[in-house]
N, C-alpha and C positions, 0 to 999 in steps of 0.2 A: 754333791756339795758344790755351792755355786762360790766365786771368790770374786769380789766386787771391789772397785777402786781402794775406796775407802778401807781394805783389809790390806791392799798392797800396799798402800801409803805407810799404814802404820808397820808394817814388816819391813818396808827399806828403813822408815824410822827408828827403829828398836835396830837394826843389822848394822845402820852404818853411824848411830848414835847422834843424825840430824834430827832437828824438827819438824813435825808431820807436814809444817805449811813451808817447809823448802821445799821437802820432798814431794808435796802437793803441787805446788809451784812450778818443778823440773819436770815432771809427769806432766802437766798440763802444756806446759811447752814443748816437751818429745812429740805429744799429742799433733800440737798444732805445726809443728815443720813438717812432721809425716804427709798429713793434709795436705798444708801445699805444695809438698813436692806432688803429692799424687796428684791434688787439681793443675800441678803445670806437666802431667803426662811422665812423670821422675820413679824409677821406682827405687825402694829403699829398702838397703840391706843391710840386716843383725848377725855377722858371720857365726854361725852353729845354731841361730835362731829362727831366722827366717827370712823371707824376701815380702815386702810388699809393691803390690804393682796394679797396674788398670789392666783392662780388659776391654775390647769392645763386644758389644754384644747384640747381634743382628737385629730386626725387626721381626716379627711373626705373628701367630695367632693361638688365640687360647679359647676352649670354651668353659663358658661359666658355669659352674656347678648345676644351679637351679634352673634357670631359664636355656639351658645349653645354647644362648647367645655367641655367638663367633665375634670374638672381641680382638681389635689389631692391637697389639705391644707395637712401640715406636723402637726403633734400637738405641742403643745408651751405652755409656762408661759405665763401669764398676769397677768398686774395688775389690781386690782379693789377695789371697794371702800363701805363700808357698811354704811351706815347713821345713826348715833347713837340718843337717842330719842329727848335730848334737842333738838339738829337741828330739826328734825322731826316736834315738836311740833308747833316751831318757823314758820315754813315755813307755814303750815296749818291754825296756828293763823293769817298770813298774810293773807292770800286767801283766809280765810274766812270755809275752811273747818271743821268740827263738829268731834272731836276724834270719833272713833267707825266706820267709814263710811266704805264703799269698798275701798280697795287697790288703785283704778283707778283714784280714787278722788281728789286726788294729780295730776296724772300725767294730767288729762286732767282741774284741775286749772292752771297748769302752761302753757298751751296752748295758743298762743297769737294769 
């Protein structure tokens, strides 16, 4: 199941008994500070949620599937995202996973 803006608008709407276009509004602004902290190099933290932050990421080569041409990637920012432990736990509790396990154990619960 996929959960798109428009489901969480209306979920903080109904939870905290605002209007869908406040809570439209707030979301769209948390949105846009995160942004520019990242385009000014900031990274931003949700304690028990998450970290968001940039990355640099080198310059290299790839080749293309069909013509197996050697194509250069220039290097670049990005963004990325660090999963802080509440969440962590949260999701594990879900699936059933046991703290302590391998790394993998996560990714292949969430396998469908």
């Amino acid at each position: 199941m996929h959960v798109y803006k428009n489901d969480v608008v209306r979920k903080v709407a109904q939870d905290t008994r605002l209007s869908q276009r406040v809570v439209s509004d707030a979301l769209n602004s948390m949105v846009n500070v995160v942004s520019q902290a990242l385009r000014d190099g900031k990274t931003v933290t949700f304690p028990g949620f998450g970290t968001f932050y940039t990355s640099n990421r080198g310059e290299g080569t790839v080749k293309h599937i069909r013509t197996k041409e050697t194509i250069k990637v220039p290097a670049r920012r990005v963004a990325a995202f660090r999963v802080g432990d509440t969440l962590k736990r949260s999701v594990r509790s879900a699936t059933g996973a046991k703290p302590g396990k391998k790394k993998g154990l996560l990714r292949k619960a969430l396998r469908v």
